[in-house]
C-alpha positions in Angstrom: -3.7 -4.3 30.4 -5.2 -0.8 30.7 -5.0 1.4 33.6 -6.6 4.9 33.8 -5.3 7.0 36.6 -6.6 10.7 37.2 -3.8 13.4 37.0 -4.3 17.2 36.0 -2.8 18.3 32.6 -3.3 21.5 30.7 -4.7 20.6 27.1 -3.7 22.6 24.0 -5.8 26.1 23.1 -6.0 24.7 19.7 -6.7 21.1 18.2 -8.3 20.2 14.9 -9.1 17.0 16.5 -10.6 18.1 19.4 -9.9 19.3 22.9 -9.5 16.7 25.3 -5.9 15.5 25.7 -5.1 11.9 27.1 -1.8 11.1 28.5 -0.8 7.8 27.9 2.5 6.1 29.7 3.5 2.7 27.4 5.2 0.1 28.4 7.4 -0.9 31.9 9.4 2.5 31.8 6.2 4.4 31.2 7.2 6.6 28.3 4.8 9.4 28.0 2.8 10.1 24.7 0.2 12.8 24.6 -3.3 11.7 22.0 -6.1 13.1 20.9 -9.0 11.2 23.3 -11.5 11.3 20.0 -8.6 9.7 18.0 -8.2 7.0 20.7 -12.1 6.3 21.2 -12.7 6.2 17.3 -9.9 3.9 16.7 -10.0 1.2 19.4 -13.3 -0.2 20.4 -10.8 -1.2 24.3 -9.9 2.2 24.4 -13.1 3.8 23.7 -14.6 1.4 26.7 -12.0 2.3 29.5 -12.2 5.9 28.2 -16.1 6.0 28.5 -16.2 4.5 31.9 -14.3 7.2 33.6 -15.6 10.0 33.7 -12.8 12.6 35.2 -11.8 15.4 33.4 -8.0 14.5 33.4 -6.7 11.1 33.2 -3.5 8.9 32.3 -3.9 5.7 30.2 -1.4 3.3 31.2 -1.0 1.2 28.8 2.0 -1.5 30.3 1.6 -4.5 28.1 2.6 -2.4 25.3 6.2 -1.7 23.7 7.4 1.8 23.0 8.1 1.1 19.4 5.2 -0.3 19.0 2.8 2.1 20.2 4.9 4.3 18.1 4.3 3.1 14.9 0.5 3.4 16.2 0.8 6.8 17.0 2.5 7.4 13.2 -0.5 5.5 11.5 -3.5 7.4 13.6 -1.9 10.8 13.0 -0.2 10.0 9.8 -1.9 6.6 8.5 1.7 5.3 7.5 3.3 2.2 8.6 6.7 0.9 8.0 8.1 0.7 4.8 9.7 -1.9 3.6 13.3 -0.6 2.5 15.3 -2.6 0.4 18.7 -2.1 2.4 16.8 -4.3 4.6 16.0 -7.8 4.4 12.8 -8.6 3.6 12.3 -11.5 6.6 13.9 -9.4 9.5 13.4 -5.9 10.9 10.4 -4.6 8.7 8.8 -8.0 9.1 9.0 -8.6 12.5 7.9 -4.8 12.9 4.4 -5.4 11.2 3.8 -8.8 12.8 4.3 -7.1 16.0 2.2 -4.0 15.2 -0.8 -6.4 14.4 -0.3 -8.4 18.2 -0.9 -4.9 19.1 -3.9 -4.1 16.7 -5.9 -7.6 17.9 -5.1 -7.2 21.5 -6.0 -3.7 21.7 -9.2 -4.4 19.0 -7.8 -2.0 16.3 -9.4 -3.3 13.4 -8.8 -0.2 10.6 -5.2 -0.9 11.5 -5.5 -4.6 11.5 -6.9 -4.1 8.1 -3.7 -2.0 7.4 -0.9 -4.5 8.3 -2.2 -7.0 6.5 -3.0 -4.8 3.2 0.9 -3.6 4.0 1.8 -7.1 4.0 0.0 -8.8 1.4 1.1 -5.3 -0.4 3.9 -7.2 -2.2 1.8 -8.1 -4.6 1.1 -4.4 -6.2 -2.3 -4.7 -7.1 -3.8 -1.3 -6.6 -6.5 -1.0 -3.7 -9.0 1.6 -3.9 -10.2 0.7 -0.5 -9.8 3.1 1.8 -11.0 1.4 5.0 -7.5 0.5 6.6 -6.5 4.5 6.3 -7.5 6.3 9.5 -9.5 8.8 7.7 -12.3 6.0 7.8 -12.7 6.9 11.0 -14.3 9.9 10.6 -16.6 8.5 8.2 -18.7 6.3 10.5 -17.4 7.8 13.9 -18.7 6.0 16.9 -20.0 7.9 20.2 -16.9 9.0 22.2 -17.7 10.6 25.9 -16.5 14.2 26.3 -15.3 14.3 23.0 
């Protein structure tokens, strides 16, 4: 579930991304993240409709359904399109697994597609057969960028 909630923040003097700021609070102990609203809108066709419909200046995405950890390796992939590695200290059907499985729940429920498209290249990645598709990365977005308001 999504919940936008007006608050007053001051936003950064400089972004390469843009200037508007959203604050999103994730999951039941609402842990604060601050995103770029253009990188929200471009990536998630849910977040680019709750964004659009309200139009105040300052708001706060609530974002409760969520888990921290997982709206963290989110924030990693739209900022720094990278996603969990698989280590080999680690067993292959546990943490790093379980870790992708739940980043796609996120992706679907959240419509994410680009990174939808990246979990599954991540796990079907095993197979080492060089990809020269670059639609999973996040710099796709930018390619064919939808209308964000007040972007």
């Amino acid at each position: 579930m999504v919940k936008v909630t007006p608050e007053t923040f001051e936003t950064p003097l400089i972004s390469p991304i843009g200037f508007k700021i959203i604050y999103v609070r994730v999951g039941y102990a609402a842990t604060s993240f601050s995103v770029h609203k253009s990188l929200l809108c471009l990536s998630s066709h849910e977040f680019s409709r709750v964004l659009d419909s309200d139009s105040r200046q300052h708001v706060v995405l609530e974002v409760a359904d969520a888990e921290v950890r997982v709206f963290k390796m989110y924030m990693d992939w739209l900022y720094q399109g990278q996603l969990p590695a698989h280590r080999v200290d680690i067993p292959f059907a546990t943490s790093w697994l379980h870790r992708l499985l739940d980043l796609y729940i996120f992706a679907t429920g959240y419509r994410i597609s680009q990174l939808q498209r990246a979990v599954m290249d991540q796990l079907v990645g095993s197979r080492k057969v060089p990809t020269t598709d670059s639609s999973s990365q996040p710099s796709a977005l930018y390619q064919h960028p939808r209308q964000c308001a007040d972007t």
